[in-house]
C-alpha positions in Angstrom: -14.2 0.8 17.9 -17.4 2.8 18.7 -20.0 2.4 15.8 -22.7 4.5 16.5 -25.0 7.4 15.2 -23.3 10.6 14.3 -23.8 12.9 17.0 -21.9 15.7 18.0 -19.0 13.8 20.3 -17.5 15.4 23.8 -14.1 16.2 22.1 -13.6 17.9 19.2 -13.7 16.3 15.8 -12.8 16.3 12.1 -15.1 14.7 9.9 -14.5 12.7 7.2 -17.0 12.2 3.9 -15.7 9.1 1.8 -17.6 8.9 -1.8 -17.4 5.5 -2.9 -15.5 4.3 -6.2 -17.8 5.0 -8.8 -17.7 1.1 -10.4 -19.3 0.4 -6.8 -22.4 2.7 -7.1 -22.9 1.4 -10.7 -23.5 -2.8 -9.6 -26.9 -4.4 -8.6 -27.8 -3.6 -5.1 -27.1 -6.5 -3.8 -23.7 -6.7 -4.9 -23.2 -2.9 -3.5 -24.9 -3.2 -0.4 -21.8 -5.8 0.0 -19.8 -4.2 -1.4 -20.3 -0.6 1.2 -20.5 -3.7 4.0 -16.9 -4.6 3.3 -15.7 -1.4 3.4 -16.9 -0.6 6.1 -15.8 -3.4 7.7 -12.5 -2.9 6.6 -12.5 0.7 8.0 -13.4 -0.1 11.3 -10.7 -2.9 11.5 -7.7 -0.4 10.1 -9.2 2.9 11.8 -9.0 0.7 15.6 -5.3 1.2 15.8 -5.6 4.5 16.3 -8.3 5.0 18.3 -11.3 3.8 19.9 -13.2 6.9 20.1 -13.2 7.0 16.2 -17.4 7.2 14.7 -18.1 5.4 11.6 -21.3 5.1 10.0 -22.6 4.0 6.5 -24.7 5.3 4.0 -25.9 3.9 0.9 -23.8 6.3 -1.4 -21.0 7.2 1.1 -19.0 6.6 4.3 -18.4 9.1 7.3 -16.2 9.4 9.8 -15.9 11.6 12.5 -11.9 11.0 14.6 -10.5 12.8 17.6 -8.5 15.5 16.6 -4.9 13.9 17.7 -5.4 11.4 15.3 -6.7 12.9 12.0 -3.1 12.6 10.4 -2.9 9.2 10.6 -6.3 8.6 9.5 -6.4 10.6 6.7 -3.7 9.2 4.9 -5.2 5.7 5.9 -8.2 6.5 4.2 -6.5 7.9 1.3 -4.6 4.4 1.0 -7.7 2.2 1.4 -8.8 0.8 -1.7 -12.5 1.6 -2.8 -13.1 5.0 -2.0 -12.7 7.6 -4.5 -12.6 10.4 -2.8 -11.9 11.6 0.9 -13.7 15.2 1.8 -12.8 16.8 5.1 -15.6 18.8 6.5 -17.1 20.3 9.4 -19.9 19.4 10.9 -22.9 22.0 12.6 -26.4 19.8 14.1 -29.6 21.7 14.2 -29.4 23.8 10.9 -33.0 24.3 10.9 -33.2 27.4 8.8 -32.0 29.6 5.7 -30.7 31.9 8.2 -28.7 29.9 10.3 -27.0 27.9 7.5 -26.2 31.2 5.6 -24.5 33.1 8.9 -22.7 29.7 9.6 -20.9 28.9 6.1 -19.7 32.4 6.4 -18.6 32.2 9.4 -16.9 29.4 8.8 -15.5 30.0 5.1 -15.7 34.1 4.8 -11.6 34.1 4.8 -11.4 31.7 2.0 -13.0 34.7 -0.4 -11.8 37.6 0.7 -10.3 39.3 -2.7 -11.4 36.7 -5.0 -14.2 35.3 -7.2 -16.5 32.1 -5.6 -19.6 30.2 -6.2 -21.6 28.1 -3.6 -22.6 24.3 -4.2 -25.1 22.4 -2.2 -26.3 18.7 -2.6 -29.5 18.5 0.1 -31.3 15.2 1.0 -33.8 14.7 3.4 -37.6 17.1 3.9 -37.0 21.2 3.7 -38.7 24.0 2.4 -36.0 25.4 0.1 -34.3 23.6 -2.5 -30.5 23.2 -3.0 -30.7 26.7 -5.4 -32.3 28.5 -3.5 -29.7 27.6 -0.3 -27.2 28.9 -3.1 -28.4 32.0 -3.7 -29.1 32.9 -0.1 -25.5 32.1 1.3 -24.0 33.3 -1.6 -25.7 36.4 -1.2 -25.3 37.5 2.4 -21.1 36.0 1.8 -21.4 38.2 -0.8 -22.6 41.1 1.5 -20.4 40.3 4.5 -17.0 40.4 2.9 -14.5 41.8 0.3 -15.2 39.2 -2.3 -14.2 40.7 -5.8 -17.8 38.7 -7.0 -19.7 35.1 -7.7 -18.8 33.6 -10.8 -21.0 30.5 -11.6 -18.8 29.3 -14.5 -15.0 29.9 -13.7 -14.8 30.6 -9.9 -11.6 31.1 -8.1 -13.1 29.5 -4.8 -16.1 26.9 -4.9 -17.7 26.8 -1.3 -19.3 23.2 -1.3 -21.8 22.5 1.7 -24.0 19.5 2.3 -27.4 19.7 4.0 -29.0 16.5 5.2 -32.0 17.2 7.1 -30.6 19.6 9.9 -27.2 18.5 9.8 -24.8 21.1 7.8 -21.6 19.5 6.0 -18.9 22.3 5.1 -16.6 20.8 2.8 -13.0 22.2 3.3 -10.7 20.3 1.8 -11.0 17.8 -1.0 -8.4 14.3 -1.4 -8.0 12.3 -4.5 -8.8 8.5 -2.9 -6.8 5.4 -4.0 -10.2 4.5 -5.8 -10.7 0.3 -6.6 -12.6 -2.2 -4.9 -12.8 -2.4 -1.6 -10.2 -5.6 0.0 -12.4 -9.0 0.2 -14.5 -8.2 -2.0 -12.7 -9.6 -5.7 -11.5 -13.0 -3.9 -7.6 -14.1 -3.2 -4.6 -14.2 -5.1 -0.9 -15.7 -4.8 1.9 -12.7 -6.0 5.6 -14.2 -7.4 7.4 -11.5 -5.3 10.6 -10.7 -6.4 10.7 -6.9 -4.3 11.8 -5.3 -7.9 9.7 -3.1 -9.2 7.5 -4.9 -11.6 6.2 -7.4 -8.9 5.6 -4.8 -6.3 3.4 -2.4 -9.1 1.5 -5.6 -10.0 0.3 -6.4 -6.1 -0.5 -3.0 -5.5 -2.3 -2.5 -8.3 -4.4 -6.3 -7.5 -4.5 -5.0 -4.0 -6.1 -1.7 -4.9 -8.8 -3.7 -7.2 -10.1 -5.8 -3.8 -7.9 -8.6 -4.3 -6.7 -10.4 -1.0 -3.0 -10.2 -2.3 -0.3 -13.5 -0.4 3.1 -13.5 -1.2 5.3 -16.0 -2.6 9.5 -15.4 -2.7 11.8 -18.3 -4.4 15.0 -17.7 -2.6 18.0 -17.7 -4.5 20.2 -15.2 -3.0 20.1 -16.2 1.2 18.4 -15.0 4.0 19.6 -11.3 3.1 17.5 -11.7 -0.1 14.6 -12.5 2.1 14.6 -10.3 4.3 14.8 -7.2 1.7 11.9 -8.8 -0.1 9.8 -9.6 3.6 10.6 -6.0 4.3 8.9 -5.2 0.5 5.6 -7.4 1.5 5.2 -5.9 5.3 5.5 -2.2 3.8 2.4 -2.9 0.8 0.4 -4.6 3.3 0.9 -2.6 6.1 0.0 0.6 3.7 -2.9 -1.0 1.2 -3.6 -4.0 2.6 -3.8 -4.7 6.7 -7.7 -4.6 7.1 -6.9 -8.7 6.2 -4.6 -11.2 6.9 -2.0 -12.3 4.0 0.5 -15.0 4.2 3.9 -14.9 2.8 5.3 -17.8 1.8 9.0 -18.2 1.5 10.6 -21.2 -1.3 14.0 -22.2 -0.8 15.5 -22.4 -4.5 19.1 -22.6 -4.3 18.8 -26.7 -5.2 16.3 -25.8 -8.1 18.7 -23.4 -10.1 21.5 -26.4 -9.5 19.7 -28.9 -11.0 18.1 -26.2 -14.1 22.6 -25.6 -14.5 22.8 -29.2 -14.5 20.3 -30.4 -17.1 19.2 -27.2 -19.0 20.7 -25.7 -22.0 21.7 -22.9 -21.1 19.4 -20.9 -23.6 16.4 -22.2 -22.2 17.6 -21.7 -18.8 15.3 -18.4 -17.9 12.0 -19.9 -19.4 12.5 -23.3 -17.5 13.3 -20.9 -14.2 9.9 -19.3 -14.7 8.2 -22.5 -15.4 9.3 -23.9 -12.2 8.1 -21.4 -10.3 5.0 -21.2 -11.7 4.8 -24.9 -11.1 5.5 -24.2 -7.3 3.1 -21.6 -6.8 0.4 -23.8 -8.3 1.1 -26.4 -5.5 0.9 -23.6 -2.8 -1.8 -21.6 -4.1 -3.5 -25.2 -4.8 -2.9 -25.7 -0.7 -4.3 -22.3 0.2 -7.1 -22.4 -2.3 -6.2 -19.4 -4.7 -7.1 -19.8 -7.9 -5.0 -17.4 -9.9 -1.3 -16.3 -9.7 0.1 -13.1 -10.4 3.2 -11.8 -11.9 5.0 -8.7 -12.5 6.0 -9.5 -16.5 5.9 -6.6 -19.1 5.9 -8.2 -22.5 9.1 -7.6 -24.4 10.9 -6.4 -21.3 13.2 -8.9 -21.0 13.8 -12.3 -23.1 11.3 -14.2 -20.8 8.7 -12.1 -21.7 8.4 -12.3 -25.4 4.9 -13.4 -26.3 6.0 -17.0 -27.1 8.0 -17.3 -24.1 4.8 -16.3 -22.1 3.4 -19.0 -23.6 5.8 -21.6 -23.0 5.8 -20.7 -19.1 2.4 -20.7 -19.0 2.0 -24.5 -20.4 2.9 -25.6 -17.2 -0.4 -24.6 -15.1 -3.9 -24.4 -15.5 -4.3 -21.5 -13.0 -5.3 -18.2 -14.0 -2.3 -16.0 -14.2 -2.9 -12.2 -13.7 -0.2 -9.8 -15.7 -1.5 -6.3 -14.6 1.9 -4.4 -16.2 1.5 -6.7 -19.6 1.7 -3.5 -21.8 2.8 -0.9 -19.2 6.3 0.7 -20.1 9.0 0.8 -17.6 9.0 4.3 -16.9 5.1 4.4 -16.1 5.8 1.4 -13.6 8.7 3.3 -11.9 6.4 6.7 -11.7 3.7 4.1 -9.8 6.7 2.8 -7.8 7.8 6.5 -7.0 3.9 7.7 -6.2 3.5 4.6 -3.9 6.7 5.0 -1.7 8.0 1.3 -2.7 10.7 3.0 -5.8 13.7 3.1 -2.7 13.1 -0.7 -2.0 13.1 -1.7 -5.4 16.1 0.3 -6.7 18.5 -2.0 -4.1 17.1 -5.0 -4.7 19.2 -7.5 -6.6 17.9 -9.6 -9.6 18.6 -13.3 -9.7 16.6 -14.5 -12.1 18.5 -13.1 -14.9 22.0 -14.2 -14.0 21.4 -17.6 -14.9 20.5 -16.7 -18.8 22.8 -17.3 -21.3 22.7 -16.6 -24.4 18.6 -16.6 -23.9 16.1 -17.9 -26.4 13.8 -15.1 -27.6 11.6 -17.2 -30.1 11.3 -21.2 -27.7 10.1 -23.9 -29.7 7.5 -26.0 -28.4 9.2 -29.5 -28.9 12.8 -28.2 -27.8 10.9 -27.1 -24.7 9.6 -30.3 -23.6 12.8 -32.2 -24.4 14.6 -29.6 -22.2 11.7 -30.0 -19.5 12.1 -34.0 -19.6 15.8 -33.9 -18.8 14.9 -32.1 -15.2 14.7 -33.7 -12.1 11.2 -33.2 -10.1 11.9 -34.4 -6.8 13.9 -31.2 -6.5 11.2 -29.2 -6.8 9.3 -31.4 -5.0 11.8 -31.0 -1.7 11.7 -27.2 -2.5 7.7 -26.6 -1.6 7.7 -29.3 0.4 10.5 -27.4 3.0 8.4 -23.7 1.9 8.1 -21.8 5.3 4.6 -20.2 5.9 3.6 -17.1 7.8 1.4 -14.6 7.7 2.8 -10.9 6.8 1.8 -9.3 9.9 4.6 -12.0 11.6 7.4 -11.0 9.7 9.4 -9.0 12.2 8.9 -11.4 15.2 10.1 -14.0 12.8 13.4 -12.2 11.6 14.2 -11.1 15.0 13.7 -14.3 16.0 15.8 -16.0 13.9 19.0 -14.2 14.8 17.5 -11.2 17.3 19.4 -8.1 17.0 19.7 -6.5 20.4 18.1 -4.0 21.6 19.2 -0.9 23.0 16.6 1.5 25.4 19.1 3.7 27.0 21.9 5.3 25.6 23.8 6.0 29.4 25.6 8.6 27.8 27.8 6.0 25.7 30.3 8.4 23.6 31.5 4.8 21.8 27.3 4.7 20.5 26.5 6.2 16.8 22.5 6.5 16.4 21.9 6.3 12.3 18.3 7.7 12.0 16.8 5.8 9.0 13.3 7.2 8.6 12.9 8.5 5.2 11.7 11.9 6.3 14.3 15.0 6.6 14.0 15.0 10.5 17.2 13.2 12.7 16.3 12.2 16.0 18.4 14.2 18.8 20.1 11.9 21.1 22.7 12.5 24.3 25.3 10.6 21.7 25.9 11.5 18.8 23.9 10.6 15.8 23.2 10.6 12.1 20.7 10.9 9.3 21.0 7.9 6.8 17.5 7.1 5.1 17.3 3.5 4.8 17.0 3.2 1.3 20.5 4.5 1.4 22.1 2.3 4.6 23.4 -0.7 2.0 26.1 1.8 0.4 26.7 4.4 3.3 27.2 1.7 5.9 30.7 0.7 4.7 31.7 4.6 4.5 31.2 4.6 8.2 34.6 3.8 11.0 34.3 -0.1 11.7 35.3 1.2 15.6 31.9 2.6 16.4 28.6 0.8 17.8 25.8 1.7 15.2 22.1 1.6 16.7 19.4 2.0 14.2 16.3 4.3 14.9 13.2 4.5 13.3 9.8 5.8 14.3 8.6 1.8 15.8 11.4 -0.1 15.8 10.4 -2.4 12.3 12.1 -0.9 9.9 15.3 -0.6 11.9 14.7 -4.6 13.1 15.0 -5.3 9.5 17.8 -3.5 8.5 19.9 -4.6 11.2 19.7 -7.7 10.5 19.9 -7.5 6.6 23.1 -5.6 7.3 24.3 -8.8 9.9 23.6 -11.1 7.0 24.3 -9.9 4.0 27.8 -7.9 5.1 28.8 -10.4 7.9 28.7 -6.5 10.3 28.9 -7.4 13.8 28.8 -3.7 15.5 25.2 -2.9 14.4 21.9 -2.6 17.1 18.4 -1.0 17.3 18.0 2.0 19.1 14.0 2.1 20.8 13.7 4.3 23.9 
């Protein structure tokens, strides 16, 4: 990654402006000054992967970035998923704007067409030494636009078009197009946090939303449905890290709880079954976040949503650590949680996701008493639990493919040789289906689960998506959790 001065580059460019969340530019300056540090740290970490020639430089108030013009798709919407910048302005960029008159003949010949018929007003912010000030650099370009095209007039109250420039020194900043950022903190800036990960909806809102606030966000699953269960809920992790999270490392930790719901059936009532399920994991998550040195835990609860979550209930499960637990979607209704699942892209994991947790409630209590609780909690066996963290696996999210393919590797498949028996299932999301010398398919993956079994058991299936992840993952979900045999990845 290049990190140099701004200067006009040998290839052509887009520029990016990045004005920083406004809770940033409101904190002490030392605490901002570390704040715009990390950011900018982050950005050059995520903004490597697509290119070295990509420019970064900071400013106290702002961020630019000038990218190659092959990449500016995938770095725009990385910048619009990073958390602590509010907003992400594209402009272009003109050196040695030295004059009224050169400033004024540029913006329209730049932004003339944007006008033509309508009403507009021109905005300038100016820093640095000139002899005009930011009205007067209004009135002159929105004069000669004014003379130089069909505009129907200038408006400075209710304009059709606002034409926004930025002047710094001699260097002219047209703003074209204006993005809403992800806004928050910037990552590794609010400290670390351990997320109880089911891959439903409520516990995929509540990391994104820790994620977006600066929070170092690791995962921790308790398995109680197999390795297909894992694997949906790994794939869940690697898709909010990879998208809000991958300027750091997070680890996802995986507790095998098969033995722990055994013994709760064994010595629970089964009333109190669901609050001593939560209490054990809490308890676990403690240990591990004790052993990575988190301090707080996070969950996905929504008071009232389900008999777990009244408010004494809350309270019984939290008797069992002294960490700080985080409940971001406390008072959020379900709806608002699913519209935030929808925005974010995560809404087609979480709708085929099963949930566990609730099959082992019976009868539940809504209102636990404190002294039934620890007579209940008394009759448990620990050691159980204690074998459960104690065989936990570890690894960090960015591992999670090489360590599902290498725990059963699904072949894979490079060239098709013209092989009439092979079926290629496209499973990106978009509308597009890859064309292929065989024949092939469009089934998004949020849809494979159920269409899968529609499809004749005497074909080979290969499984395609853009880099090969997504369709690692689902081929061996659909090996493990529907015993299918005739299932590959396709990766020319």
């Amino acid at each position: 990654m290049k990190v140099i001065s701004l200067e006009t580059p040998a290839v052509k460019t887009q520029k990016f402006i990045l004005k920083l969340f406004p809770e940033i530019m409101v904190k002490g300056s030392s605490a901002k000054r570390q704040m715009v540090g990390q950011l900018y740290n982050n950005l050059v970490k995520l903004l490597e992967r697509f290119s070295t020639d990509i420019h970064i430089k900071k400013f106290s108030d702002k961020i630019e970035v000038l990218t190659p013009l092959d990449v500016v798709v995938e770095v725009r919407q990385c910048l619009l998923d990073t958390p602590g910048i509010e907003q992400v302005l594209e402009a272009l960029q003109f050196n040695d704007m030295d004059s009224l008159d050169k400033i004024k003949v540029k913006v329209a010949e730049m932004m003339t067409h944007k006008i033509e018929g309508k009403t507009f007003v021109v905005r300038v912010k100016r820093s640095g030494k000139h002899e005009y000030n930011s009205t007067k650099i209004e009135q002159t370009v929105g004069g000669y636009m004014l003379a130089h095209s069909s505009a129907k007039g200038v408006d400075l109250h209710n304009p059709e078009v606002t034409i926004r420039i930025e002047l710094i020194n001699d260097q002219l900043n047209i703003i074209t197009t204006k993005h809403a950022g992800l806004s928050g903190f910037p990552i590794g800036t609010q400290g670390d946090i351990l997320s109880l990960m089911s891959g439903g909806f409520d516990s995929t809102i509540a990391s994104y939303l820790t994620m977006k606030r600066g929070l170092k966000t690791h995962f921790i699953f308790f398995n109680l449905g197999g390795i297909a269960h894992e694997i949906g809920v790994k794939q869940v992790a690697l898709y909010l890290w990879s998208k809000f999270g991958a300027s750091h490392r997070v680890k996802f930790i995986s507790v095998p709880f098969e033995a722990v719901v055994e013994e709760i059936f064994r010595s629970t009532h089964e009333s109190y079954m669901g609050v001593t399920l939560k209490r054990l994991m809490l308890m676990a998550s403690e240990r591990v976040a004790n052993e990575l040195e988190i301090d707080a835990l996070l969950t996905g609860e929504s008071v009232a949503q389900v008999s777990s979550q009244t408010l004494r209930n809350l309270a019984l499960i939290d008797q069992v650590t002294n960490k700080l637990i985080l409940r971001p979607l406390a008072t959020m209704n379900k709806p608002d949680i699913i519209n935030i699942a929808n925005d974010i892209g995560t809404k087609r994991f979480a709708e085929n996701m099963p949930e566990y947790c609730g099959v082992i409630s019976k009868n539940p209590i809504i209102h636990g008493s404190y002294k039934r609780m620890e007579r209940e909690a008394k009759r448990f066996n620990y050691e159980v639990l204690d074998k459960a963290v104690e065989d936990a696996q570890h690894l960090y999210v960015d591992e999670i493919i090489d360590d599902v393919a290498s725990a059963s590797p699904v072949e894979v498949i490079k060239d098709l040789n013209d092989d009439n028996n092979f079926v290629v299932i496209d499973i990106r999301a978009e509308d597009e289906c890859i064309e292929t010398s065989c024949k092939s398919i469009k089934i998004p993956f949020h849809q494979l689960k159920t269409e899968f079994k529609k499809l004749p058991k005497d074909k080979e299936y290969l499984l395609y998506c853009e880099k090969g992840i997504m369709s690692q993952l689902h081929a061996q979900y659909l090996r493990d959790a529907d015993d299918v045999k005739n299932v590959r990845v396709y990766r020319p």
